[in-house]
C-alpha positions, 0 to 999 in steps of 0.5 A: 548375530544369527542367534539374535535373528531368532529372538527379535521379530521386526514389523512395520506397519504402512500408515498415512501418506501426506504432504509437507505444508511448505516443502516439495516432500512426501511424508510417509508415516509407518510404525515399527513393532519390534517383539522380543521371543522367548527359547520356545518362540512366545513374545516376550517384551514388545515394543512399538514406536512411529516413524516418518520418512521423507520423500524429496520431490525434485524439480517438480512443475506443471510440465511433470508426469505426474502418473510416471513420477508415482511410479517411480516413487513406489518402485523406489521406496519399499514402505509404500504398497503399489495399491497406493499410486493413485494416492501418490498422483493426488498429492503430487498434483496437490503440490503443484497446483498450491501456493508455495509460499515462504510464510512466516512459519518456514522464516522462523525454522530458518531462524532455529536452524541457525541457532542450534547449527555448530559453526565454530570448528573449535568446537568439533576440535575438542575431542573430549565431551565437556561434562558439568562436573568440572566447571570448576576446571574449565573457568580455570583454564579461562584464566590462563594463556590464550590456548587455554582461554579457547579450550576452556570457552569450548568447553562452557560452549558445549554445556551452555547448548544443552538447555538443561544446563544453562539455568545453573551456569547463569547462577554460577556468579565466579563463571559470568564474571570471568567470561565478560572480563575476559571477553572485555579485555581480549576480544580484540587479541583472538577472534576465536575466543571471542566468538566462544565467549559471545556464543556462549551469552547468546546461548544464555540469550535465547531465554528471556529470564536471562536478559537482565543479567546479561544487561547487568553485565553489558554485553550488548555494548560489547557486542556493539563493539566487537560488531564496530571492530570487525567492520574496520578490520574488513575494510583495512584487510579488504583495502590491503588485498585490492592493492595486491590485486592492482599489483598483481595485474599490473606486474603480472609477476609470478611472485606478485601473483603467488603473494596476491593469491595467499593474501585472497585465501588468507582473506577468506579465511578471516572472512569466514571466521568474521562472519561466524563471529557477527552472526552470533554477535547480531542474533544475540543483538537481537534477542536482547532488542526484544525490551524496547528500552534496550533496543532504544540504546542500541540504537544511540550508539549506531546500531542501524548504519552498522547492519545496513553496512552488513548487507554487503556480506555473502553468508546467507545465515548472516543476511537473514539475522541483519534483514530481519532485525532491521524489519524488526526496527522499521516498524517505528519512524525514527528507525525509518527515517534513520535507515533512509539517511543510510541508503537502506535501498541502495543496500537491499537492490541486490538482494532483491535477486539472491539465490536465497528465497528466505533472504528475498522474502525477508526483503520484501517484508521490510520493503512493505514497511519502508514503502510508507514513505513517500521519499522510500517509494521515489527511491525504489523507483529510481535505483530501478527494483520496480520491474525486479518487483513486477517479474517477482509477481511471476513466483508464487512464493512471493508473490504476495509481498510483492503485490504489497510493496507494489500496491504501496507505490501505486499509491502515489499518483506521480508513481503510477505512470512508470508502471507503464514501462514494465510488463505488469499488465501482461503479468496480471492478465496472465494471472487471471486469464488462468485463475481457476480457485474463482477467489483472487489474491486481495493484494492483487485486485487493490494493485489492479484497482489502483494502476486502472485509475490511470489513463494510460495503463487502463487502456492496457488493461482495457484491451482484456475487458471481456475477460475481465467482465467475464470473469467478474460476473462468474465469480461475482468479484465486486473488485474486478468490477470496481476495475472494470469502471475504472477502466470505462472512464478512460476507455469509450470504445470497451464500453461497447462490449459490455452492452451484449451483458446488460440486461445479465447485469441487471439481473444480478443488481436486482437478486444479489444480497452483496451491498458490495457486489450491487453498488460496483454493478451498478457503478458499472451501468452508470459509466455506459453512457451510449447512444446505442443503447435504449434505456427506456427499452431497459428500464421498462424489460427489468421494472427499475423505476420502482426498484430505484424509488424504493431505494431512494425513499429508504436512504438510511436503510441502504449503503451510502455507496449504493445511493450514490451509484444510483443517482449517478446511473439515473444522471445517465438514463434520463439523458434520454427524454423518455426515461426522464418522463418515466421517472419524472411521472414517477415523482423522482424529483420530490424524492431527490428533494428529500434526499438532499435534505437526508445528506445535506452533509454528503457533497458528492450525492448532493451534487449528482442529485443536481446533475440529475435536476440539469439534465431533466431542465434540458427535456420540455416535459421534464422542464415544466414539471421541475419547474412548477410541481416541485422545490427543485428552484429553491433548493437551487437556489439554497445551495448556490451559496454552498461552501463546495465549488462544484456545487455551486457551478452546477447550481449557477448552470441550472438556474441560469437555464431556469431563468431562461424559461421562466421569468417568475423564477427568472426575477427571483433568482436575479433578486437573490443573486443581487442580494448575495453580491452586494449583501453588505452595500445593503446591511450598510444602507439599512442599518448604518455604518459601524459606531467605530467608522461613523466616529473616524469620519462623519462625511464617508457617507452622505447624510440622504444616502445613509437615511435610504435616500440613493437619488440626486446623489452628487459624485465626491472626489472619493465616490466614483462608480466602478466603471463606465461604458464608452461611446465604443461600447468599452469600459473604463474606470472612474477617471473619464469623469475628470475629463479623460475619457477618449471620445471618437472622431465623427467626422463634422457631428456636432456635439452637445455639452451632455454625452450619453454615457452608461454607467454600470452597476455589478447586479446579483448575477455577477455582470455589469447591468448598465443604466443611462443617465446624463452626465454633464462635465461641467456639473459631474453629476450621477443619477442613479 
């Protein structure tokens, strides 16, 4: 050994320190130059190859000392040159300040992992390595007794592993067929030859080339088979030990308690043995389901109830192939609605708390996909995972999903008050009191977003508002400004915290070029409705008249939203009568005319654009210039008959005030109001009755009223007016002309034979407008 000393000269190289991308471990890269001497001491050969060590990094959280913890790792690991702690301290500050979240690239080594890990102890029993040459004799021993079936599948096991042999044993035709014979006809007699037999087609599996002659040969309907099999067996086992146990406990023998105890390890046993089996049997399931045809086939023979019973089992390998082919099969409705007649939450609420981090990201992953059910969301309230949901948020590593699934059922409105009862505001505060990248999670600020749009919780949220403010005007994040709205439009007295940034505010409105970040600022100044503040102070210090105007005139060229929010604001700032002067001088009103005519078709600007005309009615000044400088009343009146009620609410309030102030406009609104309500009286009296009605009866009409003529009209049976108003001051309908009209006691009065009755007809306004005529009992005439 000596000897050899002298001729080899060994040489390691220090090279780059760096982190692992999702694991608490300092990779250490070095290089080793091995140099082989001659007898006179000159290298001869020379080799150089790179190596890498892994560091593990236990326990490590923000509470660490990080300056002695580098200390230790270079006292302890001699590859690393003391020069280098600096170094350390960096990169172990860098991986607890990082996200450690479980991505899609850590699920997916899981998942090689458990395909290339040996779990059949046969495999390991075999003590003679299998070699390709003697194929021939190990499909023999397939043929022979049950010992033999096992070793001689062992055997196959070991060359199918090596993916440089699966090509030729596929094309062995003598080796498939004996293998799925078998495999059909002894499954059920030893579940280790089985597992052999499946995890050999498995092997086969992983390339897709293969999959046909797999299909060709059916083992996908096998497996299903075995899969089925295997679950009755758990029960009949599982059934048969409960019993034991109830005997044991209730005769508390020492012999029931021996016969108990061998029956739970022997259970144990075959539970192990059965897992392995379903493991394999599901991965293969599942690389088979890659063609959708096949997975469709799977599915009509009950595929679905058969994984979601698998989520009962311990194995964590097992749960992570079930979890993740059921996320696979969640993605197509059919699939969903099949796993919610199977009770698919009920199934997954324990997982949500596994030890696993892989399983309960793999959960949360599904749980994305099924929470776009309505009835999926109402259960995952109900079966209580909403506060395991909201303390996930606190981990990092999931917390992302976490904010998927919970931002899918904020969606549903009857949903969002339970968020009330759990701790997801004082969780999120948290978060973003002590976020300091400036930009936060989206999935984050959507949640937020949504659960501001209730009263309840946006007061829980207001009570941060200036931490909110604060923040969103430094990072100049247009989401948490969309929150912070939210929250103003239930809570008033927040309101009073944002006027000490106002004028901060307008200042970015004005010079930011974010459409996005503008329109929430300006969202925001329109929900500020305070007496305390001056508008007209504000308006004038920061020049927004010709800033507004300008965006107004040029409706195209900005942000629909944008529009919006500035019309709102002015609805806001013209509450005060100067502001209102200061835009009307400005000629907002014309401008506001033809925008409605730009977005006639937008209901939302049009009705905040008739905002803004009733609040400048209110206003003297601004009255009479609405009033007589512009078409403001006509278009009023266009939109009255609009097909959006609120429309025409706010129309009917602002034309009933203009009608008040000016009997011109006055006359002309009551005009068109009479002509809409009673527009087909009138297409009647001008043009006719129908040819159709006109042949059924000839008498509906009498012949003066049908030429124009409305007067001396004589009341028939059939023509009664709508209502009339009594000596009392009451309505009452068409049969007081047949005498029954109640008449009061005037004492000794004398009455004459024509009662002064008012008779009303329904005028365009929609009221009764009564007009006096004499009415006689006797002669029951009506003049009109």
């Amino acid at each position: 050994m000596e000897d050899e000393a002298k001729y080899l000269k060994k040489k390691i190289k220090p090279g780059v320190l760096d982190v692992h991308p999702h694991e608490n471990n300092i990779i250490v890269n070095f290089e080793v130059e091995a140099t082989i001497l001659g007898d006179d001491g000159i290298p001869v050969v020379g080799n150089n190859r790179s190596c890498q060590k892994k560091i593990k990094i236990k326990n490590l959280g923000k509470d660490v000392d990080i300056k002695r913890l580098s200390e230790m790792i270079v006292q302890k690991c001699n590859l690393i040159h003391p020069s280098k702690v600096p170094e350390i301290e960096q990169l172990l500050f860098y991986m607890t300040k990082r996200k450690a979240t479980i991505n899609s690239e850590s699920i997916e080594n899981e998942m090689e992992r458990i395909r290339t890990s040996a779990t059949l102890s046969d495999i390991d029993e075999v003590q003679e390595k299998a070699d390709l040459n003697d194929l021939d004799d190990y499909i023999d021993l397939v043929y022979d007794d049950m010992k033999s079936k096992v070793k001689g599948t062992s055997y196959i096991l070991q060359l199918a592993r090596n993916p440089d042999n699966v090509c030729e044993l596929v094309c062995n035709e003598t080796l498939l067929g004996a293998l799925s014979r078998v495999l059909r006809e002894d499954w059920k007699k030893s579940m280790d030859l089985c597992t052999n037999i499946i995890y050999i087609f498995f092997c086969f599996s992983s390339f897709t080339a293969f999959h046909q002659v797999l299909t060709q040969y059916k083992i996908g309907s096998t497996c299903l088979q075995v899969i089925e099999n295997e679950m009755k067996r758990y029960d009949v086992i599982k059934e048969d030990l409960d019993i034991k146990k109830k005997v044991a406990l209730r005769e508390k023998t020492e012999d029931s308690q021996v016969s108990y105890l061998k029956s739970e390890k022997k259970f144990d046993l075959v539970i192990h043995k059965q897992e392995q089996l379903l493991r394999v049997t599901v991965y293969l399931l599942l690389n088979l389901a890659e063609d959708p045809t096949i997975e469709f086939k799977m599915i009509q023979k009950d595929l679905i109830p058969m994984l979601v019973s698998l989520l009962s089992r311990k194995s964590v390998e097992l749960l992570i192939l079930v979890v993740s082919f059921l996320k696979r099969l969640s993605i197509y409705r059919e699939n969903k609605d099949a796993l919610k007649e199977n009770k698919i939450i009920e199934n997954l609420r324990p997982l949500l708390g596994h030890k696993s981090g892989i399983i309960v990201c793999l959960v949360l992953r599904l749980l994305i996909n099924l929470a776009f059910d309505v009835e999926i969301r109402k259960d995952i309230v109900r079966l209580g995972l909403l506060p395991k949901l909201v303390n996930l948020i606190k981990e990092e590593g999931h917390r992302v999903f976490t904010l998927c699934v919970l931002y899918l059922i904020s969606v549903d409105d009857r949903l969002k008050p339970l968020f009330s009862y759990t701790d997801v505001v004082p969780i999120v505060i948290n978060i973003l009191q002590y976020n300091e990248e400036g930009q936060l999670d989206m999935e984050l600020m959507a949640l937020c977003v949504n659960l501001t749009t209730n009263a309840k919780l946006a007061k829980l949220f207001g009570a941060e508002t200036r931490l909110l403010l604060r923040q969103s005007l430094k990072n100049k994040d247009p989401l948490m400004l969309k929150m912070i709205r939210n929250i103003l439009v239930f809570d008033v007295q927040e309101k009073k915290h944002l006027i000490g940034s106002l004028d901060e505010i307008i200042h970015l409105v004005k010079s930011n070029p974010s459409d996005d970040l503008v329109v929430e600022l300006v969202g925001v100044l329109a929900e500020l409705n305070l007496p305390e503040i001056d508008f007209q102070q504000l308006v004038r210090r920061h020049d927004l008249v010709p800033w507004i105007s300008a965006k107004l005139k040029n409706p195209n060229e900005e942000p629909t939203d944008l529009i919006l929010e500035i019309i709102r604001f002015v609805g806001n700032v013209i509450r005060d009568v100067n502001c209102a002067r200061l835009f009307a001088t400005a000629g907002l009103p014309n401008t506001l005319i033809e925008l409605i005519t730009a977005k006639q078709e937008d209901d939302e600007i049009v009705l905040q654009i008739l905002y803004v005309f009733y609040q400048m009615i209110f206003h003297k000044s601004t009255r009479d210039l609405l009033i007589q400088k512009s078409q403001a009343p006509a278009y009023l009146i266009d939109l009255m008959h609009d097909k959006n009620t609120e429309v025409r609410k706010m129309c009917d309030i602002t034309l009933d005030i203009i009608s008040e102030y000016d009997d011109a406009w006055g006359s002309r609104i009551q005009q068109e109001k009479f002509k809409w309500h009673n527009s087909q009286w009138l297409e009647m009296v001008t043009q006719g009755l129908p040819p159709d009605m006109e042949e059924e009866d000839d008498d509906y009409l009498p012949r003066d009223l049908m030429a124009g003529d409305s007067t001396n009209y004589l009341l028939q049976e059939y023509d009664r007016p709508p209502y009339v108003i009594g000596p009392d001051g009451e309505y009452y309908g068409p049969d007081v002309l047949d005498g029954d009209m109640p008449f009061f006691d005037r004492g000794n009065e004398d009455y004459s034979d024509y009662e002064r009755l008012s008779f009303s007809m329904r005028g365009g306004d929609g009221h009764y407008g009564s007009r006096d005529s004499s009415i006689s009992r006797d002669d029951r005439t009506w003049i009109s």
